[in-house]
C-alpha positions as CSV (number, residue, x, y, z in Angstrom):
1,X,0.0,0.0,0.0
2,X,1.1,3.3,-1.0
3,X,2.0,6.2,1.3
4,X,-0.5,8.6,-0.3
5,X,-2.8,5.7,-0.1
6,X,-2.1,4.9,3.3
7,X,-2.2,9.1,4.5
8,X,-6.1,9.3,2.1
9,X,-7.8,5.5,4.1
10,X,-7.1,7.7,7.4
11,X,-9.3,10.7,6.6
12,X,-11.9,7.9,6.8
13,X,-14.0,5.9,9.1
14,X,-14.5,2.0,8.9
15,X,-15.0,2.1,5.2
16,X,-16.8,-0.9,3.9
17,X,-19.9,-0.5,1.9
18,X,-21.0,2.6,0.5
19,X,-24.5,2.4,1.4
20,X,-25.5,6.1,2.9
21,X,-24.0,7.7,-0.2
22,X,-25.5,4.9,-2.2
23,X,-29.4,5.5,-1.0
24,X,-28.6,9.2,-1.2
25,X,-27.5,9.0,-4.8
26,X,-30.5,6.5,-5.9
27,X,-33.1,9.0,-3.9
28,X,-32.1,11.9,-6.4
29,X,-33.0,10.2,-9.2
30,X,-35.9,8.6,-7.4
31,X,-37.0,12.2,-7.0
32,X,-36.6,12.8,-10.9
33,X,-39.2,10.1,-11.8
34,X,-41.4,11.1,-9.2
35,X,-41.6,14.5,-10.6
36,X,-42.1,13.2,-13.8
37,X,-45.1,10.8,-13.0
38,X,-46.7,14.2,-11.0
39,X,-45.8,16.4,-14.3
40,X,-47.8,13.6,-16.5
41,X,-50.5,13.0,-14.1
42,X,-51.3,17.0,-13.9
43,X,-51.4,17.0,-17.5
44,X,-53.8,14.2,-17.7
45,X,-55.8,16.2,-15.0
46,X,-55.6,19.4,-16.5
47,X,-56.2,17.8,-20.3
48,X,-53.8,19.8,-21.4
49,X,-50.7,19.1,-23.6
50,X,-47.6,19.0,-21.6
51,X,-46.4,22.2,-23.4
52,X,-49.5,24.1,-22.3
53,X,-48.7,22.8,-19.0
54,X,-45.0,24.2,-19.2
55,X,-45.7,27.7,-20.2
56,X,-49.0,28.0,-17.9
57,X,-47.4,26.8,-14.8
58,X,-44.2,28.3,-13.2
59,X,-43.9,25.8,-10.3
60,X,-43.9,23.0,-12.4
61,X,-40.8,24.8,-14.5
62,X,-38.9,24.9,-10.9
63,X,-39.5,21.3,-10.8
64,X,-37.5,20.4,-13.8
65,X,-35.0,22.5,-12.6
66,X,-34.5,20.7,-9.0
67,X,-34.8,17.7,-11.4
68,X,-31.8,18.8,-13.0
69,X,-30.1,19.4,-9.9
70,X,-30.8,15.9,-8.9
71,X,-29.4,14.8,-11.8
72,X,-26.1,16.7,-11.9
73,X,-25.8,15.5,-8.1
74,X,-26.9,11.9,-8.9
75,X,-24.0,11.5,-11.7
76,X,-21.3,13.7,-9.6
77,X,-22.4,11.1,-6.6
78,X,-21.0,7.9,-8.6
79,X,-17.7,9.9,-9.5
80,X,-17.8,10.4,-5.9
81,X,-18.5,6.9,-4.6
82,X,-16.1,6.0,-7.1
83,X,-13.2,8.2,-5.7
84,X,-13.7,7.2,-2.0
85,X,-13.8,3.7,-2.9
86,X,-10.2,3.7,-4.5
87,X,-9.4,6.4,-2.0
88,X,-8.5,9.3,-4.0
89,X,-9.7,13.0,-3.5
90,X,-11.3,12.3,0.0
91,X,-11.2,16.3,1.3
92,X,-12.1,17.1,-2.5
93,X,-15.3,14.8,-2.1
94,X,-15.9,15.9,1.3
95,X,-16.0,19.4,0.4
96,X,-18.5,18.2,-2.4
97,X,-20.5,16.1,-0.7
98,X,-21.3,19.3,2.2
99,X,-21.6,21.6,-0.9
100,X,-24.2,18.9,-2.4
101,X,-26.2,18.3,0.9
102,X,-26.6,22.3,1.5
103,X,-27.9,22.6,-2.3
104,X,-30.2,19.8,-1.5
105,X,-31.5,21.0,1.5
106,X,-32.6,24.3,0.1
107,X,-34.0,22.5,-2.6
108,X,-36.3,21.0,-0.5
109,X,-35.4,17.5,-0.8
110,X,-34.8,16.5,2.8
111,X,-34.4,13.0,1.6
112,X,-31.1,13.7,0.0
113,X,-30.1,15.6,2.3
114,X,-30.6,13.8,5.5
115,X,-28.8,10.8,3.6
116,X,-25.8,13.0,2.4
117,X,-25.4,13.9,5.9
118,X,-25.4,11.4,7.2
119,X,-23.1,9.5,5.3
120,X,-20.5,12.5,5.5
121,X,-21.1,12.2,9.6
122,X,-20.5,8.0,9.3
123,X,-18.0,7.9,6.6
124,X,-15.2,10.8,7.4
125,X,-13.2,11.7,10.2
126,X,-13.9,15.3,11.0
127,X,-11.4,15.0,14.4
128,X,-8.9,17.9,11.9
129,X,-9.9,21.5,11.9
130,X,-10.8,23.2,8.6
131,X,-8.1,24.9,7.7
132,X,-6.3,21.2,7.5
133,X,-9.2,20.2,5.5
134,X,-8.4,23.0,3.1
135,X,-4.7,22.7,2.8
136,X,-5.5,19.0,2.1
137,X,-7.7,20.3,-0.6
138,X,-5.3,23.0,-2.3
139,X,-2.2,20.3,-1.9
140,X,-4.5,18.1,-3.7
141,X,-5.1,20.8,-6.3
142,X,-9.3,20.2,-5.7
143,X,-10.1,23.5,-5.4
144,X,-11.8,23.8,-9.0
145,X,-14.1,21.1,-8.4
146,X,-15.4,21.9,-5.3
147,X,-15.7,25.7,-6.6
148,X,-17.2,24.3,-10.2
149,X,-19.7,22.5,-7.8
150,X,-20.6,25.0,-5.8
151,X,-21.2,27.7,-8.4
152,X,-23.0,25.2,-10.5
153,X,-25.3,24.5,-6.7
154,X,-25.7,28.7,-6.4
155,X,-26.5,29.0,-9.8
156,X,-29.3,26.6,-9.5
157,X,-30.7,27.8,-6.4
158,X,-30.8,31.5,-7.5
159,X,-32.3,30.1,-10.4
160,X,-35.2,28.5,-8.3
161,X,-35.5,31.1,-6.0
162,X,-35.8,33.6,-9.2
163,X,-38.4,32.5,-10.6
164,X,-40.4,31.0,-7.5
165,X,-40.2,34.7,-6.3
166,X,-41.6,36.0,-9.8
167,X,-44.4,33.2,-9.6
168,X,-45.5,34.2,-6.0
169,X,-45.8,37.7,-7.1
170,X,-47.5,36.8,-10.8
């Protein structure tokens, strides 16, 4: 076992199976086709076209963009589950994961959440102070995917917030 390897399996608790960040990955997709089966079944209620239903309703725009949200997380989740599994990147993910688990909170899917938490609170030591956790991060030259995540996460949430605000006052 390599040093570097070694210096990463420390950051961690008793790493075995993935489950936490596993359930938290498959509930934002889980989200996605729940939304969608609510988007179709409004549509059948409504007898309109699904287009009809697009431009009418601004709430059901926010919708497909938590979806994507869920989505970008979902995908970013396996590189993630990926990465602690072979124990690489673990402040980089860290960083990610609370990034992700903030996002998902104020998108209103506790579910996510909850689970990201979770798994961050079973899976990583958090014993090291912050600014450790940072100069882990820089050595590790991670600081442009935690920053690319976290404007992608504030870019959907001002987004949301946007247009629920233009909604609410419509």
């Amino acid at each position: 076992m390599k040093r570097q390897e070694i210096h990463e399996k420390q950051k961690l608790k008793k790493f075995k199976n993935p489950r936490w960040l596993t359930w938290a990955k498959n509930v934002c997709i889980i989200m996605v086709i729940l939304f969608l089966v609510y988007v179709s079944l409004l549509s059948i209620q409504y007898k309109e076209g699904f287009s009809q239903l697009l431009s009418d309703n601004l709430f059901v725009i926010i919708g497909f963009i938590v979806c994507t949200m869920n989505i970008l997380v979902f995908y970013d989740m396996r590189n993630i589950i990926a990465h602690i599994e072979d124990y690489t990147d673990i402040d980089t993910n860290r960083l990610k994961l609370v990034v992700y688990g903030v996002g998902q909170l104020f998108m209103f899917n506790y579910a996510s959440a909850i689970l990201i938490f979770l798994s961050l609170y079973k899976y990583f030591r958090w014993d090291m102070g912050i600014k450790v956790i940072f100069g882990e991060v820089k050595k590790a030259q991670g600081f442009k995917n935690v920053a690319a995540s976290l404007v992608v996460v504030i870019f959907f949430l001002a987004l949301t917030y946007f247009i629920s605000f233009v909604a609410l006052t419509k």
